[in-house]
MIVEX-266188 format. One record per residue (C-alpha): residue number from 0; residue in three letters; x, y, z. Coordinates in nm, 4 decimals. Layout:
BEGIN
+-----+-----+----------+----------+----------+
:   i :  aa :        u :        v :        w :
+-----+-----+----------+----------+----------+
: NUM : Ala :        X :        Y :        Z :
...
+-----+-----+----------+----------+----------+
This chain:
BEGIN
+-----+-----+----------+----------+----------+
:   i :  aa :        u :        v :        w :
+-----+-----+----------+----------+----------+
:   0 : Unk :   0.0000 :   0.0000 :   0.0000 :
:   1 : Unk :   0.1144 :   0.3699 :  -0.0893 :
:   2 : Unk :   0.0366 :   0.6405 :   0.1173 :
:   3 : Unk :  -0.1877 :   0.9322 :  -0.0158 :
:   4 : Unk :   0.0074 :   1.2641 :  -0.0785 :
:   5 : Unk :  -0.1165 :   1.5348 :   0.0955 :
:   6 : Unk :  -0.2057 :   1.8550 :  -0.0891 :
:   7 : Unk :   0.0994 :   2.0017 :  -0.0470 :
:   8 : Unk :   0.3253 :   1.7131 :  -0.1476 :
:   9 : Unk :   0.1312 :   1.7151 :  -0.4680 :
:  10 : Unk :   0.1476 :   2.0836 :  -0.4973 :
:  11 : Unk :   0.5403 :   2.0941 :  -0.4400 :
:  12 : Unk :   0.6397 :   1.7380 :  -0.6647 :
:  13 : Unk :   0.4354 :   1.9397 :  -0.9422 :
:  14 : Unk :   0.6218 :   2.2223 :  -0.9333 :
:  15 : Unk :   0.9343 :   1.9555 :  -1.0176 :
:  16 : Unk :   0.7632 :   1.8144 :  -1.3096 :
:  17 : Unk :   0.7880 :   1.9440 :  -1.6872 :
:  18 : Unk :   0.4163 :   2.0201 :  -1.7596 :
:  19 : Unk :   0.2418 :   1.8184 :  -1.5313 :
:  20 : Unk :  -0.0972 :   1.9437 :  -1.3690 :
:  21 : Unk :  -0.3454 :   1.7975 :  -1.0823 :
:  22 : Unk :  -0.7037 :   1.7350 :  -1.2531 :
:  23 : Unk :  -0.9114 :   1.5826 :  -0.9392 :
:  24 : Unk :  -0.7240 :   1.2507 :  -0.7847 :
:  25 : Unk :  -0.4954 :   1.2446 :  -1.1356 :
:  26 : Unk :  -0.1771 :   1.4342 :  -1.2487 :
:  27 : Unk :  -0.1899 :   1.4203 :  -1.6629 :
:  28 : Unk :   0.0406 :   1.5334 :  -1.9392 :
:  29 : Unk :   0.0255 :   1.6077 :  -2.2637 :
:  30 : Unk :   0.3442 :   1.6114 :  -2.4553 :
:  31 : Unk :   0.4054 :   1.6912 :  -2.8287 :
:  32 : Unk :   0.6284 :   1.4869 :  -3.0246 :
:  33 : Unk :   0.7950 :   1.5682 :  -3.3406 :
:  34 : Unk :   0.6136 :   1.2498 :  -3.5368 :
:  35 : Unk :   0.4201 :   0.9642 :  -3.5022 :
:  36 : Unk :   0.7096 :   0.6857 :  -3.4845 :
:  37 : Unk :   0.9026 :   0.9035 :  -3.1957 :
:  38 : Unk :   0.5397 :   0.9132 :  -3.0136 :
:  39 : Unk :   0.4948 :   0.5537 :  -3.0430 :
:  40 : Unk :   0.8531 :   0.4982 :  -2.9502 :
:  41 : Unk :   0.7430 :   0.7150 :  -2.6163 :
:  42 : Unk :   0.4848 :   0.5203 :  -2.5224 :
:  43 : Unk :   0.6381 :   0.2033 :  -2.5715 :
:  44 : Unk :   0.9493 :   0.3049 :  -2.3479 :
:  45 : Unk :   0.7115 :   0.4033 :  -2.0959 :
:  46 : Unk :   0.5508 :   0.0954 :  -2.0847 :
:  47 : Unk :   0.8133 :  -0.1390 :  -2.0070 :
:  48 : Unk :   0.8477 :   0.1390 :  -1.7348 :
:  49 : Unk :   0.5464 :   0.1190 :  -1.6392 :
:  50 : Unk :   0.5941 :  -0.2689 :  -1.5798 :
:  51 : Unk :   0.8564 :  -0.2823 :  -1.4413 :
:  52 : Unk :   0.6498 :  -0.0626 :  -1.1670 :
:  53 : Unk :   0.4059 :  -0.2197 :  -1.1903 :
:  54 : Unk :   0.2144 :   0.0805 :  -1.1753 :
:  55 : Unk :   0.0489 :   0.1802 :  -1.5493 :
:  56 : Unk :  -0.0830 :   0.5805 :  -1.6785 :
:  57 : Unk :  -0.3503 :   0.5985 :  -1.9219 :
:  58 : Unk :  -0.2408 :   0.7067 :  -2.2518 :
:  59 : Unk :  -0.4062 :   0.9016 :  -2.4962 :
:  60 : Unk :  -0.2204 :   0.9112 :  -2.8601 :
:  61 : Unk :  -0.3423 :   1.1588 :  -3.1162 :
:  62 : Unk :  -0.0549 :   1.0994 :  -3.4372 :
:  63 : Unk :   0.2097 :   1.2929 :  -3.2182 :
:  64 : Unk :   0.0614 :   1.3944 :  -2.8879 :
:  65 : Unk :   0.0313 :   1.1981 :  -2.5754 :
:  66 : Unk :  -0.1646 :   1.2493 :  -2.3095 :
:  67 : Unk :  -0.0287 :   1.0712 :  -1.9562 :
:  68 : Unk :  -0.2691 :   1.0603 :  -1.6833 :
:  69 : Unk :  -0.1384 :   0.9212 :  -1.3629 :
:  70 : Unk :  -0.3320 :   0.8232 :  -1.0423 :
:  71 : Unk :  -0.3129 :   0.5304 :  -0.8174 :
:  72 : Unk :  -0.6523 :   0.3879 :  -0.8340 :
:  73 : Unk :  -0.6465 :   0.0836 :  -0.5771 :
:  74 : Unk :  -0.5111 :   0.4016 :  -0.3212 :
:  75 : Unk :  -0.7987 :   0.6329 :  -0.4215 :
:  76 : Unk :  -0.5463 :   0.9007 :  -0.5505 :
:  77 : Unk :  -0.1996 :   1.0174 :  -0.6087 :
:  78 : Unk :   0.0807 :   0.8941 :  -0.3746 :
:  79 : Unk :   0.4529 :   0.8391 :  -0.4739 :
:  80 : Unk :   0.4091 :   0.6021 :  -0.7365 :
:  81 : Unk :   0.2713 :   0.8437 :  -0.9526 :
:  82 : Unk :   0.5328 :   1.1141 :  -0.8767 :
:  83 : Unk :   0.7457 :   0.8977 :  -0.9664 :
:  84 : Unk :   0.6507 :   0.7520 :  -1.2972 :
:  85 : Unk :   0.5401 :   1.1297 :  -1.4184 :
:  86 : Unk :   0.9471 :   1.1857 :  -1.3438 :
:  87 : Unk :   1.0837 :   0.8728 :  -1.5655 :
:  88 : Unk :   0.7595 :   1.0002 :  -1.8254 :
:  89 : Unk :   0.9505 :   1.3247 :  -1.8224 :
:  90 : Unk :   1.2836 :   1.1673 :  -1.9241 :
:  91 : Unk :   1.1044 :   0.9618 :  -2.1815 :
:  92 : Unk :   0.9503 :   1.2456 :  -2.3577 :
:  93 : Unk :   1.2934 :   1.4605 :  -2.3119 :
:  94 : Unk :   1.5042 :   1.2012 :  -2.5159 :
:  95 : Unk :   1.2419 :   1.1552 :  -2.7871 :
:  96 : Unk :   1.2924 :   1.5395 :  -2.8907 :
+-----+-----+----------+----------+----------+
């Protein structure tokens, strides 16, 4: 079990991540790419990630943007997990461009 962040843990780890902002009990992303291929290279990166975390975003593909979306649902919220992932998401993205 991961503890739920308080408000201000989720206000200060967002001001750490590239583009990231709280919608509800979710942090999401949306990240341009410069094609489709480096996109899909994106998401697949982050899901191998993501399994190896066994923790998994939605993500929403539109040809070269990507929408991440980040909560950890058996929790009821956001706690470290999705902190985090958002940080490795924001490497991913980063080395894509």
């Amino acid at each position: 079990m991961a503890a739920l962040l308080s408000d201000a843990e989720i206000t200060a780890a967002l001001a750490d991540l590239d583009g990231w902002e709280r919608d509800g009990d979710a942090i999401v992303r949306t990240a341009e790419l410069p094609c489709f291929r480096a996109a899909i290279a994106v998401v697949d990166r982050v899901a191998e990630d993501a399994e190896d975390r066994d923790h998994h975003p939605d993500i929403d593909i539109r040809w070269r943007t990507l929408t991440f979306r980040l909560s950890t649902h058996s929790e009821g919220g956001l706690t470290g997990k999705d902190t985090a992932l958002a940080k490795k998401i924001d490497s991913r993205v980063e080395e894509a461009r």
